[in-house]
C-alpha positions, 0 to 999 in steps of 0.5 A: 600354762600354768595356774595362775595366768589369766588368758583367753584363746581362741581356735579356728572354725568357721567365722561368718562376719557382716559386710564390712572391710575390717574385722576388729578385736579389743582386749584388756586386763579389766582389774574388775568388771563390776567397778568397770562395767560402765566403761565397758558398756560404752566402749561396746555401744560407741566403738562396736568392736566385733570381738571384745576379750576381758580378763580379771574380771574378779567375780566369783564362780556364782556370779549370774553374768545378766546383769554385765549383758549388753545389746547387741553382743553374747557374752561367754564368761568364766568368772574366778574370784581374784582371777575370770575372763569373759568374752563379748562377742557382737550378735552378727558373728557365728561362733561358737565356744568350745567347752572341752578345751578349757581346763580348770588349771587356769582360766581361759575360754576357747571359741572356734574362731580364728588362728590367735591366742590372745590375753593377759599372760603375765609372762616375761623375757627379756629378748622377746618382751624386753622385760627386765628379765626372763622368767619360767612361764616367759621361756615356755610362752616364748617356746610354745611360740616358736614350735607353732610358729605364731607370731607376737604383735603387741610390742608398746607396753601394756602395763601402767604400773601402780606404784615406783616398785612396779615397772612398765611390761609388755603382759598382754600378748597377741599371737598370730600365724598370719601377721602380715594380715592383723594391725596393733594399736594401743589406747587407754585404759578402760575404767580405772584398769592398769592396763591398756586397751589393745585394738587389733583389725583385720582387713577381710575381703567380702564374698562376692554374690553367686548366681542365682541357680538355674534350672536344668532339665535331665533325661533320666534314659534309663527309666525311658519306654523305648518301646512306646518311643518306637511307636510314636516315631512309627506313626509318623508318615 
């Protein structure tokens, strides 16, 4: 990747998840946390969202991430003036963030999840994002693609552009080894972002309850005193 790009990924590791059918992710381009941050915090209370990426938050490094906290969800953040992602994550989940992977050539954070890598990429390429045309950061996110052979699921355009010069693009992508288990859908925009905000769910099958332990009872043979057995059995008529 290269500087400049704003995205947030994740890896796997062991994700313990509530009972429930759908596992569900949210994540956009926020142009802002500050300006959005009521936006935001609505969206997390009314639709509880398990997963929720943000990136441009455009804070500075110093910024202290309290005052954008909300009930119920950790909040992992890398905040970059101009640039920053930050993640909610709901506080029924189990995760963890995985510090040596995030570099400082761009701006991302890596928890231990599951098999995606998702955010806004600003990238573009023609075949594979029908943009209107193909760029170098696009060649190697379309490469980076095949060789792990992950899958891209946002195909409606993400970008509302700001004036006639811009055109619409497909930017935030969601790269997935198993598609066949995800579902995308697009919805507006959060606060006064460009972008829209993209769900992604995942049906996931409950553990079935165990069985209770039950007790056993173990002859240790080796530490017996055959001795005092013989005798025992001796003793009867």
């Amino acid at each position: 990747m290269s500087p400049g790009w704003t995205a947030l990924l994740t890896m796997t590791k062991n994700v313990l998840t509530p009972p429930s059918t759908f596992f569900y992710i949210n994540f956009c381009n926020i142009r802002g946390l500050r300006s959005n941050f009521q936006s935001v915090e609505h969206h997390l209370s009314s639709t509880k969202p398990h997963l929720l990426f943000l990136t441009e938050t455009q804070l500075s490094e110093a910024t202290d991430s309290g005052p954008f906290s909300v009930p119920s969800y950790f909040l992992y953040s890398h905040f970059r003036s101009k640039a920053g992602c930050c993640i909610y994550v709901r506080n029924d989940l189990t995760c963890s963030r995985a510090h040596a992977l995030e570099s400082s050539e761009f701006f991302a954070i890596w928890l231990r999840l599951k098999d995606f890598i998702l955010g806004d990429f600003n990238v573009h390429h023609q075949l594979w994002l029908s943009s209107p045309f193909t760029d170098h950061p696009g060649e190697l996110t379309f490469n980076f693609a095949i060789l792990h052979d992950l899958e891209q699921l946002v195909q409606h355009l993400t970008r509302n552009p700001d004036s006639l010069e811009d055109t619409p693009d497909i930017l935030d992508l969601f790269l997935i080894s198993n598609p066949s288990a995800y579902a995308v859908t697009l919805s507006s925009p959060l606060g006064s972002s460009d972008h829209k905000l993209i769900f992604v769910s995942c049906h996931i099958s409950p553990i079935p309850p165990q069985d209770p332990p039950k007790r056993r009872c173990l002859w240790c043979f080796a530490s017996a005193s055959w001795g005092d057995l013989r005798r025992y059995y001796a003793d009867f008529p």
